[in-house]
N, C-alpha and C positions, 0 to 999 in steps of 0.2 A: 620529537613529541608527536605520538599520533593525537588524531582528528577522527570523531564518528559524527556525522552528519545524518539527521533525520531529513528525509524527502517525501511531504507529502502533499496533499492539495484537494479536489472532490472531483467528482463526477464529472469528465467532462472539460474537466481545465489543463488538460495537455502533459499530464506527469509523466507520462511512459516518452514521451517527445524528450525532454528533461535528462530524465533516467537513460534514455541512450548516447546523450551527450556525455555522461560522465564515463562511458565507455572508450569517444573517443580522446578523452583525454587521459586513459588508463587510469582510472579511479573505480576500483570494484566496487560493484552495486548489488546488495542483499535483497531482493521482491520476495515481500510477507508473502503476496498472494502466489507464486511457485510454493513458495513454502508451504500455504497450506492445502498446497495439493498433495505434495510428496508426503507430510506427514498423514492422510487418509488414505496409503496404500495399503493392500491385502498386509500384514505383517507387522506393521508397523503400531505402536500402544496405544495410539488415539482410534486407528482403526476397529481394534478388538473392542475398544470402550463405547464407540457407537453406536458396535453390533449392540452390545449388553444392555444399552438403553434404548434403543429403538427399533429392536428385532430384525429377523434375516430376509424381511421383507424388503428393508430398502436396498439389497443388495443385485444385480444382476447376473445373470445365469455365468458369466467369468468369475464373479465373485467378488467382483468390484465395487466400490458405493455408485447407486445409482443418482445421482446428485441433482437429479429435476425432481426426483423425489421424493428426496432428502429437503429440498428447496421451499416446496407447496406445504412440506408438515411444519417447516419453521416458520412458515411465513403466517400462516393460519393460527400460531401458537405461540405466543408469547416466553410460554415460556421453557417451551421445546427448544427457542431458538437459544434462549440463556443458557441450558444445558448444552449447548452443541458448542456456543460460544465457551464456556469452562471446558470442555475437550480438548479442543480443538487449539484456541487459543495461547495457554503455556506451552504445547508442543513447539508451537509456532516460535513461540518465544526463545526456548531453549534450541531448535536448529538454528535461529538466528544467533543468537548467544554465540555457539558452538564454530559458526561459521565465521564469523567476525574475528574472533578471536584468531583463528587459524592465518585468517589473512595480514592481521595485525605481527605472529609470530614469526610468519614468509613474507616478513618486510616490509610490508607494506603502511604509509603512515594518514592515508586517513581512506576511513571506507565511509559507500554511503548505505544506509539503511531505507528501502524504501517501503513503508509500513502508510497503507490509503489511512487505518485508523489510528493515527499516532497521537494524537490529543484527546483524540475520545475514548481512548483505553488507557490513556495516563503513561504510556512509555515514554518519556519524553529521557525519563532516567537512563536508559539504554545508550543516546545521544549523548554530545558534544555541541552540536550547533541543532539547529533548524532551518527547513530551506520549506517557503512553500510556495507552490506554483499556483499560478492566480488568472483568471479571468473574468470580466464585469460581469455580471448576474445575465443581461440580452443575448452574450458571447453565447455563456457557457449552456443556457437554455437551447440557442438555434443550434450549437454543435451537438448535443444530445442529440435534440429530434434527426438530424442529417443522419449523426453516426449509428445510430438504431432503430429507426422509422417509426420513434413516437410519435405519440399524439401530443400538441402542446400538455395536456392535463397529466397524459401520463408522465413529460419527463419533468415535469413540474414537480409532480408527486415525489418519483426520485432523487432532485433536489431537495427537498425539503427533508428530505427521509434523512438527510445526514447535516453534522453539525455547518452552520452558513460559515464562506468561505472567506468572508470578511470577518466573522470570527478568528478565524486561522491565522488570516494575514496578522490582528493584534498580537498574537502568544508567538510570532513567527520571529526569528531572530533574522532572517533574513526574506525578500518575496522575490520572486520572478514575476515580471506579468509579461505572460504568454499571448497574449492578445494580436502582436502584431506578427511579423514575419520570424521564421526557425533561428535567423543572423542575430534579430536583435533578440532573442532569448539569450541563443549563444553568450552574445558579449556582457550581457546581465548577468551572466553563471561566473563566465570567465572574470568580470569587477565585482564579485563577490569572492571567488575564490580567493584573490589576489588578496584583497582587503585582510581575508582570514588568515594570509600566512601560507595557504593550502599549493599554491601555485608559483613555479619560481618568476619573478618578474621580467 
């Protein structure tokens, strides 16, 4: 019986640390955010549908989306960004779909999904379990600032911009806290899998 496992966590609480872990334990892992990159190439149906709403201005002289520019008009626009999110988003969904599946049909019995927005867009149906990674609100503030040279205010702001992480943890079938050293995530991953059946003992 396969297993799809949702992976996800906020800003700053160590998920992509997580998501490489499951590599080395041969468990493929699907990242929304590749995904939505590959689906806004030159060619691609989300691409063409960007163009048509928000003209060939945000495009650069290769013909690429210009995505800092793309970024300032969403960000400033409520409801620009809604529209880019309906795009954008089901593409995401159906390569995820598409790819999942494949890995499931080449044998493989459980993948993991790693989708940053997986509770706030309601995919949770996609899933099998939930896994979500976690660090105390002082952590995940001071790793912001470090890993991007905010200001306290600004990675505050970004924190808050997204659903709190102790929200997560309640809807979370399963949590990691990433807090202390890369070992004792590991062994939180590896007593979770085991628990699920995921891991032979």
């Amino acid at each position: 019986m396969s297993v799809i496992i949702g992976l996800t966590g906020s800003i700053a609480t160590g998920k992509s640390t997580i998501s490489l872990m499951f590599d080395d334990l041969r468990i493929p892992v699907i990242d929304a955010d590749k995904l939505a990159r590959e689906v806004v190439k030159p060619g691609e149906r989300a691409y063409e549908e960007i163009i048509r709403h928000f003209g060939l201005e945000i495009l650069r002289k290769d013909k690429t989306l210009n995505r800092e520019l793309l970024g300032e008009i969403i960000f400033a626009d409520e409801q620009k960004r809604e529209q880019l999110n309906h795009i954008v988003h089901p593409a995401v969904r159906e390569k995820m779909v598409e790819k999942r599946d494949a890995y499931l049909q080449s044998g493989y019995t459980c993948v993991v999904l790693d989708i940053p927005l997986l509770f706030e867009n309601n995919l949770t149906s996609l899933v099998d379990k939930t896994i979500v990674v976690y660090v105390d609100e002082a952590t995940q503030l001071q790793r912001l600032m470090e890993r991007d040279d905010y200001s306290e205010a600004e990675a505050k702001q970004r924190i808050k911009a997204q659903m709190p992480i102790t929200e997560k943890v309640k809807k979370a079938d399963g949590v990691i806290d990433n807090t202390g050293s890369k070992l004792e995530s590991f062994e939180q991953l590896e007593k979770l899998l085991l628990a699920w059946n995921i891991l032979p003992g």
